[in-house]
C-alpha positions as CSV (number, residue, x, y, z in Angstrom):
1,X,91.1,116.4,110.5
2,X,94.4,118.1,110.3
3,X,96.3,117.5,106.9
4,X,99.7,117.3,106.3
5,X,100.8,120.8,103.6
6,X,104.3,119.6,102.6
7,X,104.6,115.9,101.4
8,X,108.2,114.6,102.2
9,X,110.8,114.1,98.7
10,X,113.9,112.6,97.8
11,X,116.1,112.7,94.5
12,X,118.1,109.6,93.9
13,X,120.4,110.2,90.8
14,X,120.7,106.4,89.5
15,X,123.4,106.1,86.3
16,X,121.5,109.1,84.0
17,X,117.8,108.5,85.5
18,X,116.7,111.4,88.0
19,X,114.4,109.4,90.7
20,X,111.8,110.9,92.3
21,X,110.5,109.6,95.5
22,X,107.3,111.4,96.7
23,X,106.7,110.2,100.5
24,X,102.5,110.4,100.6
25,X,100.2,109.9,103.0
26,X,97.5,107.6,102.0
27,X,94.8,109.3,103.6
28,X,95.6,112.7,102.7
29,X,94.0,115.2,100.2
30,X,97.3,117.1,100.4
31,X,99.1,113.5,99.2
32,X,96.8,113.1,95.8
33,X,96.8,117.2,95.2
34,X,100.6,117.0,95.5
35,X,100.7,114.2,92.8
36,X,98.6,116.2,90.7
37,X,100.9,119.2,90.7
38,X,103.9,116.9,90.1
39,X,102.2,115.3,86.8
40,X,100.9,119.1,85.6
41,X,104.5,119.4,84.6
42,X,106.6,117.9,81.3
43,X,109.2,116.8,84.0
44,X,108.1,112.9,84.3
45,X,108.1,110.4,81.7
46,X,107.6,107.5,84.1
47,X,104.8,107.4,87.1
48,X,105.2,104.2,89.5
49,X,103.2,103.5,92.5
50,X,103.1,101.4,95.8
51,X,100.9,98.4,94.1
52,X,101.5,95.0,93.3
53,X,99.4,93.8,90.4
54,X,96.1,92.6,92.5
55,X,96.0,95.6,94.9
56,X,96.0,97.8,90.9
57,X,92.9,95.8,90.6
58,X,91.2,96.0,93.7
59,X,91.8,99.6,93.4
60,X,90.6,100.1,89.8
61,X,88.2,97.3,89.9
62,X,86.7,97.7,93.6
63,X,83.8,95.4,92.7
64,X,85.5,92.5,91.5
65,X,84.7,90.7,94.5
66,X,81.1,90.7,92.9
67,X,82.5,88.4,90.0
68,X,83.8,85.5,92.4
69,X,83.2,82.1,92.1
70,X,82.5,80.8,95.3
71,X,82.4,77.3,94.8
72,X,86.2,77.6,93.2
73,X,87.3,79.7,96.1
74,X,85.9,77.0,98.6
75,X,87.7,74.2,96.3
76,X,90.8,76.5,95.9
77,X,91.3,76.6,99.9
78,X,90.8,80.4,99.2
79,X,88.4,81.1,101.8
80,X,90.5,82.8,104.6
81,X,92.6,85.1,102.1
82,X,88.9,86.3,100.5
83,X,87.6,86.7,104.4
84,X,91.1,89.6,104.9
85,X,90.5,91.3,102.1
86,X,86.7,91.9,102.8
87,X,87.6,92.6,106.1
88,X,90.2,95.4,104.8
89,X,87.8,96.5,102.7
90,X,85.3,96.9,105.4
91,X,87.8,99.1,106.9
92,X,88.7,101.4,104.4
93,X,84.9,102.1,104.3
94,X,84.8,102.9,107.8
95,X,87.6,105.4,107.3
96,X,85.8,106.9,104.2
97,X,82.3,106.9,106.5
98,X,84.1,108.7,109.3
99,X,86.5,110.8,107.8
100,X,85.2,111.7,103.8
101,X,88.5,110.3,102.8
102,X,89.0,107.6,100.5
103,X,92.5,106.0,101.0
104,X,95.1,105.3,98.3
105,X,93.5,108.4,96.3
106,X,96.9,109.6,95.6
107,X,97.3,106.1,94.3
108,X,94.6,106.3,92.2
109,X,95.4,110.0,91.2
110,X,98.8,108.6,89.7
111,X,97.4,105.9,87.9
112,X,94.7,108.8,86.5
113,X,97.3,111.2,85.1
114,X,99.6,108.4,83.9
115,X,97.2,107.1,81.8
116,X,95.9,110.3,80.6
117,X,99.2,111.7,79.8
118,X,100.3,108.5,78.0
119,X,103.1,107.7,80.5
120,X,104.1,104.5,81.8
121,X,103.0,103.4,84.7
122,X,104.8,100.9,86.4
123,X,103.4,98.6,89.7
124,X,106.2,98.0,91.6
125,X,105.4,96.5,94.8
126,X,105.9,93.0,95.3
127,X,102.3,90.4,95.6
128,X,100.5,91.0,98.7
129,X,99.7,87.0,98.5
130,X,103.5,86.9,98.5
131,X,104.2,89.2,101.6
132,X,101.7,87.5,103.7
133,X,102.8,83.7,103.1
134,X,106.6,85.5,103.9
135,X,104.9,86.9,106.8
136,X,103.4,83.9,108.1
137,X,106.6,81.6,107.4
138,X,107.9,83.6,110.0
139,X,105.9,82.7,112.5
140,X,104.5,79.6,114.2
141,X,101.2,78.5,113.4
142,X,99.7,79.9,117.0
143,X,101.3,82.8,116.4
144,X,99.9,83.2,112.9
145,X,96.6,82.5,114.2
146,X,96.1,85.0,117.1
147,X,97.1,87.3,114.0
148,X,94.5,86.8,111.7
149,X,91.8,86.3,114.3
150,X,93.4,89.7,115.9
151,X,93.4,91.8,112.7
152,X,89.8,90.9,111.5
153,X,88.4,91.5,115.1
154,X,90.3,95.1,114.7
155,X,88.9,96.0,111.0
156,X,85.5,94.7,111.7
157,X,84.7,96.2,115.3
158,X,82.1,98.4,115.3
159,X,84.7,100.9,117.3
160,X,85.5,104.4,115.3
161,X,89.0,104.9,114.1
162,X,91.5,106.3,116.4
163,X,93.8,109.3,115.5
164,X,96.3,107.3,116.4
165,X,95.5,104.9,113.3
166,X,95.0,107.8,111.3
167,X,98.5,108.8,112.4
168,X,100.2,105.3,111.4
169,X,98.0,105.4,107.8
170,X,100.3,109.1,107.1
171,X,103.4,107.0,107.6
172,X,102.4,103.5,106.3
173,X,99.3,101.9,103.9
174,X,96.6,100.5,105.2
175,X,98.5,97.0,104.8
176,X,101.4,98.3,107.3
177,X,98.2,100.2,109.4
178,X,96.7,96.5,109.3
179,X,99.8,94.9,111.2
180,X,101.0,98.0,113.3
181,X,100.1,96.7,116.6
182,X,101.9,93.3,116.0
183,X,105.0,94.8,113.6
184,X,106.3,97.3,116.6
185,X,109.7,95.8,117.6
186,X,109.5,92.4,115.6
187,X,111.8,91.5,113.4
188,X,109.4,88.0,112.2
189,X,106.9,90.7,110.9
190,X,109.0,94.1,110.4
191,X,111.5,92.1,108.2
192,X,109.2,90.7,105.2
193,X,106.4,93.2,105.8
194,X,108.5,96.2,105.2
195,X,112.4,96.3,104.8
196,X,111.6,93.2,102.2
197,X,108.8,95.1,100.4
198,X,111.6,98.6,100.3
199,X,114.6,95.9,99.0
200,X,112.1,94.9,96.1
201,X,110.8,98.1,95.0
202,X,114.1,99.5,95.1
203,X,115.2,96.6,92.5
204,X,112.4,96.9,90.6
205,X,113.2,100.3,89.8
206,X,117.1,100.0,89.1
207,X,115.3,96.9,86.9
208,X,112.8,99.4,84.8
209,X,115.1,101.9,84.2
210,X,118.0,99.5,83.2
211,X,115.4,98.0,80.5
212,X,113.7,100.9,79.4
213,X,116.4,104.1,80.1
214,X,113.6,106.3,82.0
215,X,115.3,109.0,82.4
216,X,113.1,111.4,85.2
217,X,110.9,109.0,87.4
218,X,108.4,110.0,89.8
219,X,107.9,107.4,92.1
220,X,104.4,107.4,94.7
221,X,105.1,105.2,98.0
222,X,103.8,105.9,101.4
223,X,105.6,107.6,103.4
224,X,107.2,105.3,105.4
225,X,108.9,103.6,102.6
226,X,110.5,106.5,100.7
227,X,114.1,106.6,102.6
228,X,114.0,102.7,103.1
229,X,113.6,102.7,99.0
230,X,116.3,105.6,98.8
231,X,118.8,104.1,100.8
232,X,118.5,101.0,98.6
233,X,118.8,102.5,95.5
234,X,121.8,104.5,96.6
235,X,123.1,101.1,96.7
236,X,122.1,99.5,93.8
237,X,122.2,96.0,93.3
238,X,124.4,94.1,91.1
239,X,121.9,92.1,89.7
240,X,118.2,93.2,90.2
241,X,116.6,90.7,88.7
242,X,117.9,88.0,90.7
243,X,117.2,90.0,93.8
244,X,113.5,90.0,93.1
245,X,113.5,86.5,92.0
246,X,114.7,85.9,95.5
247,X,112.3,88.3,97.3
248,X,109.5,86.5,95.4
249,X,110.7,83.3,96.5
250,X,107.5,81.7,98.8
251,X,108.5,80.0,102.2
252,X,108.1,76.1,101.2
253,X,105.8,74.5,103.7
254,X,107.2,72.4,106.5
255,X,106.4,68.4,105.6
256,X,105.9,67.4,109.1
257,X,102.7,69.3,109.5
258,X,101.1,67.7,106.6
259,X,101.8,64.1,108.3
260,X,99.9,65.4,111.5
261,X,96.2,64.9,110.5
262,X,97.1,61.3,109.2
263,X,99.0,60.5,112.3
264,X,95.7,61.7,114.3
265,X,93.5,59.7,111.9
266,X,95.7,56.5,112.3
267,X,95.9,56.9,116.3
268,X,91.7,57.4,115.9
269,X,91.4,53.9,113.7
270,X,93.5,52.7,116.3
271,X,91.9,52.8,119.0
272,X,88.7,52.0,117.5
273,X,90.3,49.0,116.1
274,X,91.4,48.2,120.2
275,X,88.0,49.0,121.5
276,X,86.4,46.4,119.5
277,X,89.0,43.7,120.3
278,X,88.6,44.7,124.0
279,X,84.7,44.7,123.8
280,X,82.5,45.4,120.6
281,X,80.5,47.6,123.2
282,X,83.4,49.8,123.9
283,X,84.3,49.9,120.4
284,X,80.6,51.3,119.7
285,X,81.3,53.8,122.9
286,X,84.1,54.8,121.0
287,X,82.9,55.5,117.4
288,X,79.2,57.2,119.2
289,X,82.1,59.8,120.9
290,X,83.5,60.6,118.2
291,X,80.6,61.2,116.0
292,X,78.7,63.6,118.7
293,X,82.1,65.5,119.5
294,X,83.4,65.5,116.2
295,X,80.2,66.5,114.9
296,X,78.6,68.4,117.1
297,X,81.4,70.8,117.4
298,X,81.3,71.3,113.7
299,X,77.4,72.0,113.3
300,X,77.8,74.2,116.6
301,X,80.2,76.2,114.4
302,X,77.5,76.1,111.4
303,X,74.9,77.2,113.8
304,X,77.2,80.2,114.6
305,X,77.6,81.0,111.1
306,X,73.7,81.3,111.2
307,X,73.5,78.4,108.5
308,X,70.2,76.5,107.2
309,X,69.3,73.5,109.3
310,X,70.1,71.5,106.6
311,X,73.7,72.5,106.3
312,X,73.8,72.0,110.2
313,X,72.9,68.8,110.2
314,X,75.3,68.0,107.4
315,X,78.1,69.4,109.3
316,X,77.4,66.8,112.1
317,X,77.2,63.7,109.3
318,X,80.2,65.0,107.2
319,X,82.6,66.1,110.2
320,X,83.3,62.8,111.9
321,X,83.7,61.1,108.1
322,X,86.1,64.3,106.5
323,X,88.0,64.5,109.6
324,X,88.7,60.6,108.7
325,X,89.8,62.0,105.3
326,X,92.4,65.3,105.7
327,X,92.0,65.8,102.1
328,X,88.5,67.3,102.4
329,X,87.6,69.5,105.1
330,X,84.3,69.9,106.9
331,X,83.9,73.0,105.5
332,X,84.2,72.4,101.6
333,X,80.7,70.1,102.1
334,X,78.9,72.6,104.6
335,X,79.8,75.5,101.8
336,X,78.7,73.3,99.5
337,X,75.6,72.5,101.2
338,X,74.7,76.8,101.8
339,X,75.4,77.7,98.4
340,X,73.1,74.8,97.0
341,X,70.2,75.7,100.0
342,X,70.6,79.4,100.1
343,X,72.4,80.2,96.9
344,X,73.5,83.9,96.5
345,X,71.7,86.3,94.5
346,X,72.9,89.5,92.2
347,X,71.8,91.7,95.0
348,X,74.0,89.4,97.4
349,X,77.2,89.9,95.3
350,X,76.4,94.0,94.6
351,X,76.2,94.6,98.1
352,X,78.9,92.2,99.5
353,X,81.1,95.4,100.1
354,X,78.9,97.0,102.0
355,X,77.2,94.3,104.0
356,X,80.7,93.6,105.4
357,X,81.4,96.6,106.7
358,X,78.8,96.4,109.7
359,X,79.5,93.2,111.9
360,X,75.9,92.1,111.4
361,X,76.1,92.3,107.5
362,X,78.5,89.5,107.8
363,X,75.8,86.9,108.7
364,X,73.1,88.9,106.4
365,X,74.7,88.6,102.9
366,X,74.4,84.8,101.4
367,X,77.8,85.4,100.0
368,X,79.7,86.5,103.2
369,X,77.9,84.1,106.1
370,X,78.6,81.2,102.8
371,X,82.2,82.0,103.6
372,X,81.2,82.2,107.4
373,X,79.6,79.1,107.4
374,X,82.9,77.5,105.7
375,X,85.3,79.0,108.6
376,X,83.3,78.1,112.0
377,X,82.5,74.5,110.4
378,X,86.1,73.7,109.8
379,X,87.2,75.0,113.2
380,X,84.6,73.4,115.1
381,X,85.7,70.0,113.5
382,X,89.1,70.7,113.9
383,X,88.8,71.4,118.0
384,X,86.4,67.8,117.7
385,X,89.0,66.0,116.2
386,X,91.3,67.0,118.7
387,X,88.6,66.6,121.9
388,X,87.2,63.3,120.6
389,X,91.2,61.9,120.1
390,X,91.5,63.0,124.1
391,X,88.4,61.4,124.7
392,X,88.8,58.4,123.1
393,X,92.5,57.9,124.8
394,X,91.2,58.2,128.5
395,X,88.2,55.7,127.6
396,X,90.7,53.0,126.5
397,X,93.4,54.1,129.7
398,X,90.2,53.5,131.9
């Protein structure tokens, strides 16, 4: 695969600190031998790199995964962030598979050296957690879905990668790589996904070297960040801190959506409470619907998980009763119910990285088709709540 010999730079001067910004492709040799000749010399007494604190330790600490507690992640309403970053995972082992390259090795080549040489190293990136609850407040909640469902059936297909993604992972990170498709001409993603994340790196340099006088700098980003990150700093801001305290700021949720799923479960109580004073018979019709819709739409999502036939059945008992409650979810119990009928084992945690990285290791690992299991339940009972509502209107119309 063709590799890029000259990595792109850029010297900011910022008060008496010397900046540099090395532009790197993060799934180039070239990238990490460049930052290895860079850090031979005395001229740095700073390294900082593209990271935010979690993506440091998923990078250093690739099988922390293996530590999880998956009862607290079910409980935490954790499930779907766990589910992207195996799924990003997967695809980084799919590049390494096809192309011997392991990306963010410039990354980890910094991070090497710096520690080596006793420099500071300083993680300036801003929470990935952060950018993707400012991506999604950008968005509706359809919109936000056909994303996630898009990028996880892109980084788990069984398809090779294209030179064309190899292309977009010189300019970006695999993050940016992740959202190309979508981010091309939108401002709702391009906006907190990148310009945000080059406003906040730019401040948290000016912030660094205004508390601890670095005086030469060489800062690591991708490519496609180093003039957005230049032309920031050349403008400094007055008051860095307060910058990043507002790029940090999370979106605050909407109220109204949170008064939906009590509205649906008072219009449901409602209309059972009708049927019965119509006819105790109807009422019965009524509550039998939405138990076998409800329900069944939930286990059918279990079954597709490939869950015990315990855990199936307790999807249809628990869904028409949780779906009466929005403050547990079909797919806490149904979790609940796998990990206590098919609980994980050492082996399932050791190869959770690698199971996920072929479509059918998904549904082989415990740990993974747990998480599975958890996903279809609560979507199955979510579509049931919705059909069974429907259903139970047009019986009490008719």
């Amino acid at each position: 695969m063709p590799q890029n010999d000259r990595e792109p730079q850029r010297e900011v001067i910022l008060g008496d600190s010397r900046i540099t910004l090395l532009g790197t492709a993060h799934v180039s040799r070239s990238s990490a031998e460049k930052v290895k000749q860079l850090l031979a010399t005395d001229d740095y007494d700073a390294v900082a790199v593209e990271l935010c604190p979690s993506r440091y330790n998923a990078l250093i600490n690739p099988d922390d995964l293996a530590k999880m507690d998956l009862l607290k992640v079910v409980r935490e309403k954790r499930v779907l962030m766990v589910i992207a970053n195996l799924a990003l995972g997967a695809y980084q082992q799919r590049l390494a598979d096809q192309f011997g390259i392991a990306p963010g090795e410039e990354q980890r080549e910094a991070i090497r050296l710096a520690k080596e040489s006793h420099r500071p190293l300083l993680l300036i990136d801003r929470e990935i957690s952060t950018t993707l609850k400012r991506v999604a407040g950008n968005l509706s909640w359809w919109k936000r879905f056909t994303l996630f469902t898009g990028i996880i059936a892109t980084i788990i297909s069984k398809d090779e990668v294209t030179e064309e993604d190899i292309e977009h992972l010189k300019e970006g990170d695999i993050l940016e790589t992740t959202f190309a498709e979508f981010a091309e001409d939108r401002q709702d993603l391009y906006l907190p996904l990148i310009d945000e994340r080059d406003r906040y790196m730019a401040a948290r340099l000016q912030q660094e070297i205004e508390s601890k006088g670095h005086e030469d700098l060489l800062v690591v980003v991708g490519a496609g960040h180093m003039n957005g990150i230049a032309g920031y700093l050349e403008t400094p801001a007055n008051a860095p801190g307060e910058r990043i305290k507002a790029l940090e700021q999370e979106p605050k949720p909407s109220r109204w959506p949170k008064f939906i799923p009590w509205a649906i479960v008072l219009l449901v109580v409602s209309g059972f409470v009708i049927g019965f004073q119509r006819n105790p018979s109807l009422g019965w019709q009524l509550v039998l619907d939405w138990v076998i819709i409800n329900g069944g739409l939930s286990a059918l999502g279990a079954l597709l998980a490939a869950a015990h036939p315990l855990t199936v059945f307790t999807a249809f008992v628990a869904a028409p009763l949780t779906s009466l409650n929005p403050a547990i979810g079909a797919g806490m119990v149904t979790a609940a119910a796998e990990l206590m009928l098919r609980k994980p084992t050492v082996a399932d945690f050791a190869q959770l990285r690698n199971d996920t990285t072929a479509f059918r290791g998904w549904w082989k690992n415990r740990v993974s088709r747990t998480l599975l299991v958890f996903l279809f339940s609560t979507l199955g009972s979510a579509i049931g709540t919705y059909v069974a509502g429907f259903r139970i209107f047009e019986r009490l119309v008719d």
